[in-house]
N, C-alpha and C positions, 0 to 999 in steps of 0.2 A: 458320907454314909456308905454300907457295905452292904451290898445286895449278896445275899447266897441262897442255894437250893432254888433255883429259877426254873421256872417251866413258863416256854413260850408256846400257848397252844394258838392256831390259827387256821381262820375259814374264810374262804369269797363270802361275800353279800353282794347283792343289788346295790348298787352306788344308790338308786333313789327313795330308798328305805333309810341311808345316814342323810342325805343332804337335808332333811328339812331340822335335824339335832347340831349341827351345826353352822357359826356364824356366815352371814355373806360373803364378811369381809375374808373368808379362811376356803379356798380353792381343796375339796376333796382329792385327796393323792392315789390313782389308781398303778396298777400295776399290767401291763398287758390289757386293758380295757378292764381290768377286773379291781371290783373295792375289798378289803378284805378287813376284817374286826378280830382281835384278838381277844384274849382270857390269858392274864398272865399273875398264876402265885407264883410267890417269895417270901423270903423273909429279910426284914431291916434288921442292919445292926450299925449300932456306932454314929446312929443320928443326930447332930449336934452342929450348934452354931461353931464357925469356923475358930481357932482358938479357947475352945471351952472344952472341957472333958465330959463326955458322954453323961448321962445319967442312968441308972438301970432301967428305972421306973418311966422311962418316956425314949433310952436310945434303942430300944430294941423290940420287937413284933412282928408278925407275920402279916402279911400283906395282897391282897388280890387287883387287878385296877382291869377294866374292861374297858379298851381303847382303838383308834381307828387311825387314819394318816392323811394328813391335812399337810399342804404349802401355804405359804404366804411371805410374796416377794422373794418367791422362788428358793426359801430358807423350806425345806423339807421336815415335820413335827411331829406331835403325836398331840392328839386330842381324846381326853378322858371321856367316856360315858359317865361312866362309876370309879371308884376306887374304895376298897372295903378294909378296914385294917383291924387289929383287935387290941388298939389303944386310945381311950378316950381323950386325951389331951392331945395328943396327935390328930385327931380326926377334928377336932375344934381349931386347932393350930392351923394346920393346910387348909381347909373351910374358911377363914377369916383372913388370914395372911396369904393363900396362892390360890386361893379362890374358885377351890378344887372342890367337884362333888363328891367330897369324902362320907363314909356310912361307918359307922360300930355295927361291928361283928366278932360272932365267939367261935376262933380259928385253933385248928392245930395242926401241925408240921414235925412230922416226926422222922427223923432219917437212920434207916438200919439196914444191915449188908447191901449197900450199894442202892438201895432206892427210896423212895419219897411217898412216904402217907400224908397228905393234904387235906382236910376241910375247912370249911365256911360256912359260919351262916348267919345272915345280916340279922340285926335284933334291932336299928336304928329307929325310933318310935317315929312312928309316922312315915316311913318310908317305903317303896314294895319290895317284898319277899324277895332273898335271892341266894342262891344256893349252890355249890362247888365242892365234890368229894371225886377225888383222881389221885392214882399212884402211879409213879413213873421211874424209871431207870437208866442213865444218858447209853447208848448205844452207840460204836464207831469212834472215831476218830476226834480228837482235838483241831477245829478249825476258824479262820478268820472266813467270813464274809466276802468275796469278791465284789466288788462293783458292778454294778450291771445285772446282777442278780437277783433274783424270790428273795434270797436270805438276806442279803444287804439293803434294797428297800424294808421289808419290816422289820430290820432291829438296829440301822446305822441314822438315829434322830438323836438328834444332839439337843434338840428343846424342846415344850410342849408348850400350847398355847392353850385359854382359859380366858373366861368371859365374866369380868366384876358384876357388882351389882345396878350401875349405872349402865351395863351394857357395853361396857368398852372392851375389842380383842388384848388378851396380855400376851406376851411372851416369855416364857425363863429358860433361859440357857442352860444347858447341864454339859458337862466334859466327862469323859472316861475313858482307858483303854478299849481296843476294837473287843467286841464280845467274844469272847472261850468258846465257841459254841462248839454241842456233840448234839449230836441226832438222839433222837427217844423215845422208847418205847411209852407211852401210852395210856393208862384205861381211865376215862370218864365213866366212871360208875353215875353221878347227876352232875347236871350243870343247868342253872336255870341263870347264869349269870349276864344271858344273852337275851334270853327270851322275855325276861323281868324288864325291858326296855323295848319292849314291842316290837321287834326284832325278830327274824329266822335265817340264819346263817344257811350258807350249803351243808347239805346230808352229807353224809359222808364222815370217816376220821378225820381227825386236822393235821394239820402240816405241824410237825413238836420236834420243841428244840430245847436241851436244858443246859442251861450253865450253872459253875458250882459255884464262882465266886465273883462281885466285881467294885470295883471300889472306885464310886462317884461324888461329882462337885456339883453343887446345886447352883444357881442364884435366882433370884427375889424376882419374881414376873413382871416386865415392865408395860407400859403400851407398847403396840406397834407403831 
């Protein structure tokens, strides 16, 4: 698949505000004593079983997921709250097969002289409201991530883990180059994509970071 028009937006939280949404078995991943929750649009393209050629109508959409950073067995992850996309067979797909809380939502993503009109907003029946309109413009320099770093903890996860219906931790690996990252300017005009999960992030701006293009390998979530 091919992630572009990325925005990583990011805030502290109270570590004991996530611990009770995530499994036992999955060690919440702080940073300096601090937890932090992300909000991160994009858009997919070129989503497809390995050797198969894309399809219009299911390889390409725009995409929101509201996520946090979990270990286990000291493998460093990312664990979904949410994930909002604006493709119904896609959101049946990852829901059933990676056993992801995927939501239908009616998104748009539009990019004109160098910056990003984004919204969302979840229409999933039965699901609670939730909602994302922000435009942004990457700011600075093209850079890698250092180790050691704010920026290398929240965006160098190589898998995400996910909890079946039987209640067993999964893991899927995913591969990609280190992330493009540029610094970015900003505006959350709403975001309810945090608070729609009982949630209150720190005040404040977030820490945002956009990338324009990246190009990932999925695999099939297994147990731990």
């Amino acid at each position: 698949m091919r992630w572009s028009d990325l925005l990583f937006l990011h805030w502290r939280i109270d570590a004991e505000q996530l611990r009770p949404r995530i499994p036992a078995e999955l060690a919440l991943d702080t940073f300096d004593g601090s937890a932090w929750i992300g909000v991160v649009p994009f858009r997919m393209s070129n989503t497809r079983p390995r050797r198969t050629p894309g399809l219009p109508w299911f390889s390409a959409f725009p995409e929101t997921n509201v996520r946090t950073y979990v270990t286990h067995a000291g493998k460093p992850g990312v664990w979904f709250l949410s994930l909002d996309a604006a493709n119904p067979v896609a959101v049946r797909v990852a829901r059933s097969r990676f056993h992801l809380p995927y939501f239908d939502a009616r998104m748009r993503c539009v990019a004109r002289d160098g910056r990003i009109d984004y919204s969302t907003m979840r229409t999933h029946t039965g699901a609670p409201p939730a909602e994302l309109r922000v435009s942004w413009r990457a700011d600075g320099l093209l850079h890698h991530a250092r180790a050691g770093t704010l920026e290398h903890f929240l965006t160098a996860r190589y898998c995400l883990y996910a909890q079946d219906g039987a209640g067993r931790v999964l893991r899927g690996d995913i591969d990609h180059p280190l992330w493009p990252l540029r610094n970015a300017v900003a505006e959350v005009e709403r975001n309810t994509m945090i608070t729609t999960h009982g949630l209150t992030a720190a005040e404040g701006p977030p820490l945002a970071h956009a990338v324009e293009q990246l190009d990932v390998v999925a695999w099939t979530p297994e147990p731990v």
